[in-house]
C-alpha positions in Angstrom: 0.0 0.0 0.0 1.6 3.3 -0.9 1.8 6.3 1.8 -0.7 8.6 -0.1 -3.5 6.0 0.1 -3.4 6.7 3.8 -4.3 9.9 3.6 -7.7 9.7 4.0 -6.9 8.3 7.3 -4.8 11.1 8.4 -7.0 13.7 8.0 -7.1 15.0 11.5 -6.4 18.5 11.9 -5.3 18.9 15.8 -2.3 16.7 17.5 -4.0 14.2 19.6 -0.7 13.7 22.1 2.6 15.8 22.4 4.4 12.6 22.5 3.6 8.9 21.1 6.1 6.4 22.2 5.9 3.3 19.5 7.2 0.2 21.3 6.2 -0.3 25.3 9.6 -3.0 26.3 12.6 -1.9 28.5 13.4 1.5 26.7 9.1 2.0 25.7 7.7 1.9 28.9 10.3 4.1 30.7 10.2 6.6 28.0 6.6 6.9 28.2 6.5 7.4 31.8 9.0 10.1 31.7 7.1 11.8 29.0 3.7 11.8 30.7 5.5 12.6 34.1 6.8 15.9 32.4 3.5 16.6 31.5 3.1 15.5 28.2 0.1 13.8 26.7 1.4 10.7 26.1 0.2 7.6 24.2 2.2 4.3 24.7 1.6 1.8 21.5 2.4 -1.5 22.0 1.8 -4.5 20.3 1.8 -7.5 23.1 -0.6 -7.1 26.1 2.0 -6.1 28.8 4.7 -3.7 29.1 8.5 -4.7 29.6 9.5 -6.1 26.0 11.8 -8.7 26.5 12.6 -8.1 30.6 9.0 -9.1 31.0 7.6 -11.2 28.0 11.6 -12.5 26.7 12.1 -13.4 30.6 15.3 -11.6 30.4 16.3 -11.9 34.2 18.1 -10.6 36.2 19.3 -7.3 34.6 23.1 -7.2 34.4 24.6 -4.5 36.4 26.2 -1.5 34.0 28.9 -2.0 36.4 29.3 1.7 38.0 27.8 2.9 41.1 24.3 3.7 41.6 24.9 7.4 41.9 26.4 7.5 38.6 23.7 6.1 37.1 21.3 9.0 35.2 18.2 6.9 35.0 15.7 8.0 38.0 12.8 5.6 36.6 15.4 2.9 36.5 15.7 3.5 40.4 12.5 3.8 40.8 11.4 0.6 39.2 13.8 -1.1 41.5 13.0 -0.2 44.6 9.1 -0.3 44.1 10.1 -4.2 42.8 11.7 -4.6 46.1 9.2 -3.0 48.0 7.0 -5.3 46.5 9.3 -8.5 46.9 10.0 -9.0 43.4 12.8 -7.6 43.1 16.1 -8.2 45.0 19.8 -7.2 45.7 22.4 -9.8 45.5 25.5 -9.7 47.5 27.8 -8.6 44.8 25.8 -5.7 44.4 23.6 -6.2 41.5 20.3 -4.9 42.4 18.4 -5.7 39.3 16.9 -9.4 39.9 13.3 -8.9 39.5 10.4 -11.1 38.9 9.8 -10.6 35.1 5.8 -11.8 35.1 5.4 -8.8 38.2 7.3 -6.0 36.4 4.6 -6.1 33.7 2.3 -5.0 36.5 4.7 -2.4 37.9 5.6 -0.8 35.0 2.0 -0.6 33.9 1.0 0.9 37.3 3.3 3.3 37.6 2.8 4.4 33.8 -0.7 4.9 34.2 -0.6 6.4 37.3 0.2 9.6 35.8 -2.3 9.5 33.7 -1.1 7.6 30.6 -3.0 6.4 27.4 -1.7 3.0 26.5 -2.6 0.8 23.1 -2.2 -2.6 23.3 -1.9 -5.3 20.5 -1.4 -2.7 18.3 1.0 -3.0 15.0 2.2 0.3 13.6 2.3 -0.1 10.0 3.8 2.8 8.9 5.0 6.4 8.9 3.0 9.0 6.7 6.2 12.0 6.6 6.4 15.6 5.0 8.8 18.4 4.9 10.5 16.1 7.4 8.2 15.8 9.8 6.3 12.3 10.9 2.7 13.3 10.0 0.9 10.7 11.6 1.6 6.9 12.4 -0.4 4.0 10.9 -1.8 1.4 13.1 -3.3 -1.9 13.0 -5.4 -3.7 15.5 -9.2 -4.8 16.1 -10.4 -1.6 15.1 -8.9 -1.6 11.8 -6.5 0.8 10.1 -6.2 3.6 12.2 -4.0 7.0 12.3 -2.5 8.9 15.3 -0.8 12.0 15.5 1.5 13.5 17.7 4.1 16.3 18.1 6.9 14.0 19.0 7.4 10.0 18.3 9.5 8.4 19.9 11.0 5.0 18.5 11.5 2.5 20.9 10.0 -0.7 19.0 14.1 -2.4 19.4 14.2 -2.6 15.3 13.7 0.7 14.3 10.6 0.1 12.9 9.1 3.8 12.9 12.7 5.6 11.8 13.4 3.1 9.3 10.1 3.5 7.8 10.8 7.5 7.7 13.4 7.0 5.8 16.4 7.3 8.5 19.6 5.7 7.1 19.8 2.2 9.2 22.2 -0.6 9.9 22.0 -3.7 10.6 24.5 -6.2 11.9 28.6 -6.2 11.6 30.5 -4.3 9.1 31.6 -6.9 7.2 29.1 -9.9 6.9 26.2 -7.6 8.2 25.2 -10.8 10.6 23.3 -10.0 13.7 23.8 -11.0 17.1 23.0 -14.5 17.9 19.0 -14.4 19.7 17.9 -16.9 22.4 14.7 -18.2 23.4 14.3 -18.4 27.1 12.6 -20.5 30.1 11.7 -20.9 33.1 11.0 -24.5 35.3 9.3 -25.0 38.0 9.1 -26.9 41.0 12.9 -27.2 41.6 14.5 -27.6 44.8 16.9 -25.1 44.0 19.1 -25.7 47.4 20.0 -28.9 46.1 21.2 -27.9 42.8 23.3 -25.6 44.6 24.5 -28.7 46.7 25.2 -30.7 43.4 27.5 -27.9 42.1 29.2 -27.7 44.7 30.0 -31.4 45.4 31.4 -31.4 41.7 33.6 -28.4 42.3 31.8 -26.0 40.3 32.8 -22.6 41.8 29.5 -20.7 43.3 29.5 -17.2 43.9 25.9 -16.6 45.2 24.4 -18.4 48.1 20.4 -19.4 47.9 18.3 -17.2 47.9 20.4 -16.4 44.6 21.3 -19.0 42.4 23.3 -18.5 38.9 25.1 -21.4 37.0 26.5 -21.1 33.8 28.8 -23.1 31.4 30.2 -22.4 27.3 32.1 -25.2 26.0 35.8 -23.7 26.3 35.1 -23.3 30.0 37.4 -25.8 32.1 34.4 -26.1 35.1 32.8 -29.2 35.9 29.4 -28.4 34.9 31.3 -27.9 31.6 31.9 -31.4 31.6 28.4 -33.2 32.3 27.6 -31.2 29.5 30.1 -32.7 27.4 28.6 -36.6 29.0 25.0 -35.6 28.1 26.7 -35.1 24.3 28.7 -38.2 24.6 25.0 -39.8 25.4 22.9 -38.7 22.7 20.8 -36.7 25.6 21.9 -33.1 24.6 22.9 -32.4 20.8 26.7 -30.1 20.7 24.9 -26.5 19.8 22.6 -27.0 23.3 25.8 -26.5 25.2 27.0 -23.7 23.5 25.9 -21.2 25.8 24.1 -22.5 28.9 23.3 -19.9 32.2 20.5 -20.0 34.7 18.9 -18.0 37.6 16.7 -18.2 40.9 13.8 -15.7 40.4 12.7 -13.2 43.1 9.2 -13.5 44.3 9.0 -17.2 42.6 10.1 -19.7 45.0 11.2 -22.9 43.1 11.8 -21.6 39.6 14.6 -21.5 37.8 15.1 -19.0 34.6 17.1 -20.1 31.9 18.9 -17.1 29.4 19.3 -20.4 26.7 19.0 -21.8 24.8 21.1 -19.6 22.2 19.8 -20.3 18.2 22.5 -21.5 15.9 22.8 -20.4 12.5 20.4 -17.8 12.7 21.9 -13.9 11.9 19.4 -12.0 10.6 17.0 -11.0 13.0 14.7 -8.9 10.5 13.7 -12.2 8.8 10.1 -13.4 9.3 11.5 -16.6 8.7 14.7 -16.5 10.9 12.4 -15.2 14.0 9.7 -18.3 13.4 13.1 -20.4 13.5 14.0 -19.3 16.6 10.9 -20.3 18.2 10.7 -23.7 16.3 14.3 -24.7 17.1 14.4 -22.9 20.1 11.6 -25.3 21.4 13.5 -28.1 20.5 16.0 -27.3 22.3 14.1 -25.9 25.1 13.4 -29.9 25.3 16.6 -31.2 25.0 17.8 -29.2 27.9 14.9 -29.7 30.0 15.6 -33.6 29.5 19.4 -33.2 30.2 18.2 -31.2 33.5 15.9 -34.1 35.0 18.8 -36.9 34.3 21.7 -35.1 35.3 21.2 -32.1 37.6 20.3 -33.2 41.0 17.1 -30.9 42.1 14.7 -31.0 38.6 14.0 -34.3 39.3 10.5 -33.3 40.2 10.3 -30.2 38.2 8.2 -29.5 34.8 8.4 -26.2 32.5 6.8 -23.6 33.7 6.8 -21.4 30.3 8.7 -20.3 27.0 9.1 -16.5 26.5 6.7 -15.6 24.6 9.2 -13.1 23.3 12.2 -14.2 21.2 15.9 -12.9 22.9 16.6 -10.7 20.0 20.2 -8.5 21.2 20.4 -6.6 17.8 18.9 -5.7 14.7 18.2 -2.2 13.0 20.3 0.4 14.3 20.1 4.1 13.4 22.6 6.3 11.9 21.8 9.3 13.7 23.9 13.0 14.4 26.4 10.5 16.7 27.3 7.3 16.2 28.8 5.6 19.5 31.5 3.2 18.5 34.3 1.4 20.3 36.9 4.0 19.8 34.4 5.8 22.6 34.3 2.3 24.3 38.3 2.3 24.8 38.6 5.7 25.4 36.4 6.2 28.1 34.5 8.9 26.3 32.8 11.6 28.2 30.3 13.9 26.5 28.9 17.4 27.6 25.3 16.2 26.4 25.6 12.8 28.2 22.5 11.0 29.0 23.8 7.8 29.9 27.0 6.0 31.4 27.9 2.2 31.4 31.1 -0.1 32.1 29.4 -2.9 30.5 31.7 -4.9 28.4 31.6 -5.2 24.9 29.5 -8.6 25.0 28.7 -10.3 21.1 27.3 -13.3 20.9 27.1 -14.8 17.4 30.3 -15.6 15.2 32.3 -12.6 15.4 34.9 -12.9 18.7 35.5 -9.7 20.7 38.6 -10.5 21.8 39.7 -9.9 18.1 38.4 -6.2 18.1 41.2 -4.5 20.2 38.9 -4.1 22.9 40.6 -2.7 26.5 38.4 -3.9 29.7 37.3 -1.7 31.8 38.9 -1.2 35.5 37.3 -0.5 38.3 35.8 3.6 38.6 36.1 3.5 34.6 32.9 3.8 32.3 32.3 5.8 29.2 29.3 7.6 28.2 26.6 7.9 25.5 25.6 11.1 24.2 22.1 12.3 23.5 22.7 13.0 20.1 22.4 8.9 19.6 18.9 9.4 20.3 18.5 12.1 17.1 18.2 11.7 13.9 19.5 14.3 10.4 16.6 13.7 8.7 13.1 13.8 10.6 12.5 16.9 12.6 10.3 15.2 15.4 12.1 12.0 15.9 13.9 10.5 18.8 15.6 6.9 19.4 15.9 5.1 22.8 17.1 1.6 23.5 18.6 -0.7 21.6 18.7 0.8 18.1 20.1 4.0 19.0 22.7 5.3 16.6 26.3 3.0 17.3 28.4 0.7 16.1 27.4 -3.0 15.8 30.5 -3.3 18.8 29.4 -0.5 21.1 25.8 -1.6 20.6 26.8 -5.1 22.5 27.9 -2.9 25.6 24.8 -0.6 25.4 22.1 -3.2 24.8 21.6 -4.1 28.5 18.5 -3.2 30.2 19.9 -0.6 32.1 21.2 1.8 29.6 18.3 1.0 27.4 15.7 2.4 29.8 18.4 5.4 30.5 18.2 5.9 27.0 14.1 5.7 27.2 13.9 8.0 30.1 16.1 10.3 28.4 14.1 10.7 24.5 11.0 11.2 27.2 12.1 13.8 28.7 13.1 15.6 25.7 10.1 14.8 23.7 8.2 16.7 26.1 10.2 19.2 26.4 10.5 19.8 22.6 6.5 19.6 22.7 6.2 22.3 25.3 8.9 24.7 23.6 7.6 23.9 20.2 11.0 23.3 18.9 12.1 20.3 17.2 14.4 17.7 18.6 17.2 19.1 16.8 17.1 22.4 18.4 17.0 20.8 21.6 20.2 21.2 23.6 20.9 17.9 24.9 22.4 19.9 27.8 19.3 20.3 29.4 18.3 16.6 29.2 21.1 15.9 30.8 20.9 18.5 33.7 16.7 17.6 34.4 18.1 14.0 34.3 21.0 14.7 37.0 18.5 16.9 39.1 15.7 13.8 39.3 18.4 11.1 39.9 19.7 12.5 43.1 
């Protein structure tokens, strides 16, 4: 369908919202709610029936720490998510410091509380179709759900739909994978069990040796196949025995869930052979062989790893573990020259020591990468969150203009919902001033953000 044919669908004369955030995940939902907390009528469009992207529906948890303390973190929502998940005893602090386990099925309610709490308008199972753009401006999105094709207008959009959808159909130059072989990251499809007695897997692991960081409540266990640790190696037996095939031990981690006494989260199994995560046909292969595997693993888990004997799957994400896909070329592109050289920025919106982390084919121990030490960090600049060529455009999480390198150290749920929080603020602030997000000093995103997060 060409864009003029939806014209007669776009015919509304007055803005309906001063912001519309298209994609509700990690980034969506905290842009949203730092749009309408500015003020800003907001409208949050989302196409599953709960908020949190892949933290909630992908069962990505616990977050990974950014690494740096918690007062140089910029994010005040992110803070606030937290402690209202421990407040609420689904979330937790482990001793090493990470406070970011949370109860993945609970955060959809949080984040959909606090959202509409201020007052919110939310769409769910809602597609947007596409962008109707003039004189480099988006006009009005097109939308897709019970009630047919629809249009919505507002002053600013924000893009946090992970692929770039809204950008990329505006005609915003995009990239997509590595620079040579343009492959994405490798996606997962993750799990959860239930009815484990998770203090006796701990006791099985560390009866074989296998070196445990985290006493129960907190349980992680992890294994790749160039790991020398003995879980490594009743990995390699389940091979050996026709139980597991060699791509299920690939990459292997799990985790004890706040709030869920008795499951187990799994971030595996991890899809071979599939790089190209904007393939309709790639994504329906990673649920189909993810499945399989799913099955394979849970099989391998009864017979070998004292404490599932009496457990069963509990559920499948019912949203794939996609780490990269579309990215934006915007005004900045973060790369890992900025990565290595610890780069600070005047208009900084959000700071990480993350490590460069690809999964897939290409090794980052190849790319010259220097590892952090402890106090360093680099930042990312809000000009990653602005486009050249729409006028009332910004970018938050994962596709946010970078290198297909930086973008593994920025992907992380804690950044991306920095990055949200951040395109929120200014979209209402570029709605109130009537100035586009161009004109916007990112200076004074930066400053509201420092102000709320202390």
């Amino acid at each position: 369908m060409e864009k003029y044919l939806y014209s007669n669908i776009c015919e509304i004369s007055e803005y309906q919202y001063d912001v519309i955030v298209a994609g509700g995940g990690t980034a969506g939902c905290i842009a949203a709610i730092a749009a309408v907390t500015e003020g800003a009528r907001t409208l949050l469009i989302e196409k599953n029936i709960f908020l949190g992207g892949t933290a909630t529906g992908g069962q990505v948890t616990p977050m990974m720490s950014p690494g740096i303390p918690e007062e140089a973190e910029l994010s005040y929502i992110n803070k606030m998510v937290k402690k209202r998940l421990l407040k609420q005893q689904y979330g937790a602090a482990d001793p090493c410091g990470n406070d970011g386990w949370f109860n993945p099925e609970m955060l959809k309610f949080t984040a959909e509380d606090i959202y509409m709490e201020q007052g919110g308008r939310l769409l769910y199972d809602t597609q947007i179709i596409d962008t109707i753009v003039e004189n480099r401006t988006i006009k009005g999105l097109v939308i897709y759900n019970k009630g047919g094709l629809q249009a919505v207008k507002g002053k600013v959009i924000i893009d946090c739909s992970g692929d770039a959808v809204v950008a990329h159909s505006a005609g915003v130059p995009c990239l997509t994978g590595d620079d040579i072989m343009h492959q994405n990251q490798a996606s997962s499809l993750r799990f959860m069990v239930g009815n484990v007695d998770i203090p006796g897997v701990l006791e099985h692991m560390k009866r074989i040796g296998e070196p445990m960081v985290l006493e129960y409540p907190f349980m992680e266990i992890a294994s790749v196949w160039d790991s020398p640790k003995p879980l490594t190696g009743i990995f390699q037996k389940a091979v050996e025995d026709g139980v597991l095939a060699y791509d299920d031990g690939r990459y292997f981690q799990a985790f004890s869930v706040p709030g869920m006494p008795g499951v187990v989260s799994f971030n595996c199994p991890e899809i071979p052979g599939i790089y190209n995560t904007l393939d309709p046909d790639a994504i329906t292969g990673i649920a189909v062989t993810g499945k399989k595997m799913i099955s394979r693993l849970y099989t391998f888990l009864k017979k070998y790893i004292e404490g599932f004997e009496n457990s069963y799957i509990l559920s499948v994400a019912s949203v794939p573990g996609i780490r990269e896909s579309r990215r934006i070329k915007g005004k900045y592109v973060l790369t890992e020259e900025d990565y290595n050289n610890r780069a600070k920025f005047d208009d900084a919106i959000a700071r990480t020591a993350y490590p460069v982390d690809i999964h897939g084919l290409i090794d980052e121990k190849k790319l010259d990468i220097r590892p952090f030490q402890k106090g360093e960090y680099f930042e990312i600049p809000f000009r990653c969150l602005v486009t050249g060529e729409i006028d009332n455009l910004l970018v938050g999480g994962r596709c946010i203009s970078s290198s297909f390198a930086a973008q593994s150290s920025v992907r992380i749920q804690a950044t991306c919902r920095a990055t949200g929080e951040a395109a929120g603020i200014a979209a209402a602030y570029c709605s109130k001033e009537g100035i586009t997000v161009g004109e916007l000093d990112g200076k004074i995103v930066r400053e509201k953000m420092l102000e709320k997060s202390l």
